[in-house]
C-alpha positions as CSV (number, residue, x, y, z in Angstrom):
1,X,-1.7,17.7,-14.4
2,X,-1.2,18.4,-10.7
3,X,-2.8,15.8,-8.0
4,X,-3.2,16.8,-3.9
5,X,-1.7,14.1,-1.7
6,X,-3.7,13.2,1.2
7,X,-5.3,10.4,3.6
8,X,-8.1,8.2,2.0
9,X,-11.5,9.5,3.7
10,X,-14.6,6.7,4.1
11,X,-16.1,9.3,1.7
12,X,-13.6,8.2,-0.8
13,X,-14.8,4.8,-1.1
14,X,-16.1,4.3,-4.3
15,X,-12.7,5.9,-5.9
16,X,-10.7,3.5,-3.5
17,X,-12.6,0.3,-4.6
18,X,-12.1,1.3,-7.9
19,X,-8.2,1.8,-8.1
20,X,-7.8,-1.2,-5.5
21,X,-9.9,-3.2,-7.7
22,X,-7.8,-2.0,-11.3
23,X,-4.8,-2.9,-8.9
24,X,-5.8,-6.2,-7.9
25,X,-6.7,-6.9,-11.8
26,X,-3.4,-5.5,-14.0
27,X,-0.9,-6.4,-11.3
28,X,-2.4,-9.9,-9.5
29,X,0.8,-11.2,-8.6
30,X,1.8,-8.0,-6.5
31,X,-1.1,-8.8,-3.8
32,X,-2.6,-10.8,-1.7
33,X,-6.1,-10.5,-2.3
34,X,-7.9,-11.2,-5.7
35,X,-10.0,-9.3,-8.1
36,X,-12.8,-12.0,-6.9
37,X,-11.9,-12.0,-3.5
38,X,-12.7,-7.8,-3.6
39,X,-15.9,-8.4,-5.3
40,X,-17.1,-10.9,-3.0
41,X,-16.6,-9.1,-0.4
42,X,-18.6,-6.2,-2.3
43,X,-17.9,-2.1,-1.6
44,X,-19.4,-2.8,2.1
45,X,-16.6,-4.7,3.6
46,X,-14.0,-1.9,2.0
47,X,-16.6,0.5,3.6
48,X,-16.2,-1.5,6.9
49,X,-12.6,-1.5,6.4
50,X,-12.0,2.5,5.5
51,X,-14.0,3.3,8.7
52,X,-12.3,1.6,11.1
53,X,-9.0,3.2,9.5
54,X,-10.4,6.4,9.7
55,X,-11.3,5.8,13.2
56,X,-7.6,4.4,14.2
57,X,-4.9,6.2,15.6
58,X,-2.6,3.5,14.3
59,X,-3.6,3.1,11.0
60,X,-4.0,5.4,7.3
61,X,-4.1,5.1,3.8
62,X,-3.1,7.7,1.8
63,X,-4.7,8.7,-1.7
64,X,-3.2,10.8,-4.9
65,X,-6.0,12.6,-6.4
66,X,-6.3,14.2,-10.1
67,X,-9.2,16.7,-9.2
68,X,-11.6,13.8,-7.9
69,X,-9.9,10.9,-9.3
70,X,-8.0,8.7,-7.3
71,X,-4.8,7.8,-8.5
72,X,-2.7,6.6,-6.3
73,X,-2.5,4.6,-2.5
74,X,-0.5,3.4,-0.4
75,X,-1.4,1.8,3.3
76,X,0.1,1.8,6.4
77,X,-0.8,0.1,9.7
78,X,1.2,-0.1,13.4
79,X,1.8,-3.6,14.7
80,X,-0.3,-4.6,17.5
81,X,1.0,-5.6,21.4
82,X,3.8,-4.1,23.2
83,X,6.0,-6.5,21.2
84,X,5.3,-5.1,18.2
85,X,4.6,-1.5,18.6
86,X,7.6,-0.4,17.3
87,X,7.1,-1.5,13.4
88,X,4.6,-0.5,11.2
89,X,4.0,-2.2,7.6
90,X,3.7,-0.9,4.8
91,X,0.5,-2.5,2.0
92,X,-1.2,-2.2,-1.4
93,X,0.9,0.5,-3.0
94,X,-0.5,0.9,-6.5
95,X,-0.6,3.4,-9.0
96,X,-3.1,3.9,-11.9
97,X,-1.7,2.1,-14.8
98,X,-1.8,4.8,-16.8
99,X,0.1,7.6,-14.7
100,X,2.7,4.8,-13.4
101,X,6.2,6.5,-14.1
102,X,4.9,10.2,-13.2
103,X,6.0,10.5,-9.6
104,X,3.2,9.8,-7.8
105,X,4.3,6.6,-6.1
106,X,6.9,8.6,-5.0
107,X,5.5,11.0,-3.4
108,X,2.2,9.2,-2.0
109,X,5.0,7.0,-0.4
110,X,7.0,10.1,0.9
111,X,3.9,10.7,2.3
112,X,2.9,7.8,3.8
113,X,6.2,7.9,5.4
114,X,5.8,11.3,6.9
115,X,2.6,10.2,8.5
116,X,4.0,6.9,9.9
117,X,6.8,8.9,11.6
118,X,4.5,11.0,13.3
119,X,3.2,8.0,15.1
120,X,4.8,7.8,18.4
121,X,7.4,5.5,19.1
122,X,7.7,3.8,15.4
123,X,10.8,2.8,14.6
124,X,10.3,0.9,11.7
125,X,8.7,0.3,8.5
126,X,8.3,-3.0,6.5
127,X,7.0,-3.8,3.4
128,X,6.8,-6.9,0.7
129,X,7.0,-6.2,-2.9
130,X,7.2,-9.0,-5.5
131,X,10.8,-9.8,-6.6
132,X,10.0,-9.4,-9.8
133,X,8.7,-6.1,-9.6
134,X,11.6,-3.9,-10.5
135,X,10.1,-0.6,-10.4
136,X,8.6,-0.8,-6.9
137,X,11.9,-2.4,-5.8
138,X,13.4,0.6,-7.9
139,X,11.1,3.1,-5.7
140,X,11.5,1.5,-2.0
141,X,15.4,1.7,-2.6
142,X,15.3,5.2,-3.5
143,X,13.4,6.1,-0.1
144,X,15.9,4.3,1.6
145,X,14.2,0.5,2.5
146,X,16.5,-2.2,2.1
147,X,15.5,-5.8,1.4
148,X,17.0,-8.4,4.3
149,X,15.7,-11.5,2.7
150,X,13.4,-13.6,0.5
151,X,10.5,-15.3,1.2
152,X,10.4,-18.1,-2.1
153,X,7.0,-19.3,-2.9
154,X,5.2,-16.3,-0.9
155,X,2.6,-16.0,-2.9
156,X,0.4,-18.5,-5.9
157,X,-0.6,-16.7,-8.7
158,X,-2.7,-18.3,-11.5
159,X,-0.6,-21.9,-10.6
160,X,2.7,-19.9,-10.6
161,X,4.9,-19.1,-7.6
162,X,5.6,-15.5,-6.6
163,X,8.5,-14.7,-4.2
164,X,9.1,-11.5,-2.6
165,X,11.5,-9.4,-1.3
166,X,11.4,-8.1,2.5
167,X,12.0,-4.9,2.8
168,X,13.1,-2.7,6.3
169,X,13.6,1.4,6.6
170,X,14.3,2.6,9.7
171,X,13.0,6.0,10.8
C-alpha cells in the first residue's frame, strides 16, 4: 500500500493521539511520557500542543498516512536562545506496530530531516533512542547520526532502568 509523507496538521489530532498513544503502550521504555500520563492529559493538551507546533516557525511533526490513517511520526523542535539556536532535536519517532519494517521510519525521518534543514542556521540534529532498541539505532545510523555517548539510568521503566544512546548528525 502506498502512504503520502507530510507535516502533522491540528486537524490530524485524533489520528496523532491515537498512534502516540499505541506508541507510548507497545514500546514504554522508548519514551518519556506514559500511556497514563497521555490520558490524563486527555486529547486537549495534544490539541494545545499540535497548535502551537502548527503555529511555530521552529518546530514540526511529520505524519505517514495510509489514505487517512496515520502511521508513522516523527518530531522535531529548534533549541531555544542564541546559545542554542544552532541544534535541533529530534522526538517520538514511532511506527505503527504493524507496518514497522516497511520503510516508513525511513522515510518519515528523511523527511523530517529535509524539513529541519530548511530551518535557517541549524546545524545540528540530536536525538535519544533507547540502547536497547536496535532497529531505531539500526535506522539513525543509516541516515548518518552517530551516537557520542550514554546516558545509564536515563529513563525508569516499570522499576527497570533504561539507558540511551545520544545520537548527533550534522547537516
Amino acid at each position: 500500500m502506498s502512504y503520502t509523507i507530510r507535516k502533522i496538521l491540528v486537524s490530524d489530532i485524533d489520528e496523532f493521539y491515537r498512534l502516540r498513544l499505541e506508541g507510548l503502550e507497545q514500546f514504554s521504555p522508548a519514551f518519556w511520557e506514559t500511556p497514563d500520563e497521555l490520558t490524563s492529559k486527555g486529547v486537549k493538551s495534544q490539541l494545545e500542543r499540535l497548535r502551537a507546533i502548527e503555529d511555530s516557525k521552529d518546530a514540526f511533526i511529520i505524519g505517514a498516512f495510509e489514505e487517512e490513517k496515520l502511521v508513522g511520526i516523527c518530531g522535531c523542535r529548534r533549541e531555544d536562545g542564541a546559545k542554542g539556536y544552532h541544534r535541533a532535536t529530534i522526538w517520538g519517532m514511532y511506527v505503527d506496530s504493524s507496518k514497522q519494517g516497511s520503510g516508513i521510519g525511513g522515510a518519515t525521518l528523511d523527511m523530517a530531516i529535509e524539513e529541519a534543514q530548511k530551518l535557517g542556521g541549524l546545524e545540528s540534529l540530536f536525538l535519544m533512542v533507547a540502547a536497547n532498541n536496535l532497529p531505531a539505532l539500526g535506522l539513525y545510523h543509516s541516515r548518518g547520526f552517530r551516537a557520542y555517548g550514554i546516558e545509564p539510568m536515563s529513563l525508569k521503566d516499570k522499576g527497570a532502568f533504561v539507558a540511551e544512546f545520544m545520537m548527533i548528525k550534522k547537516l
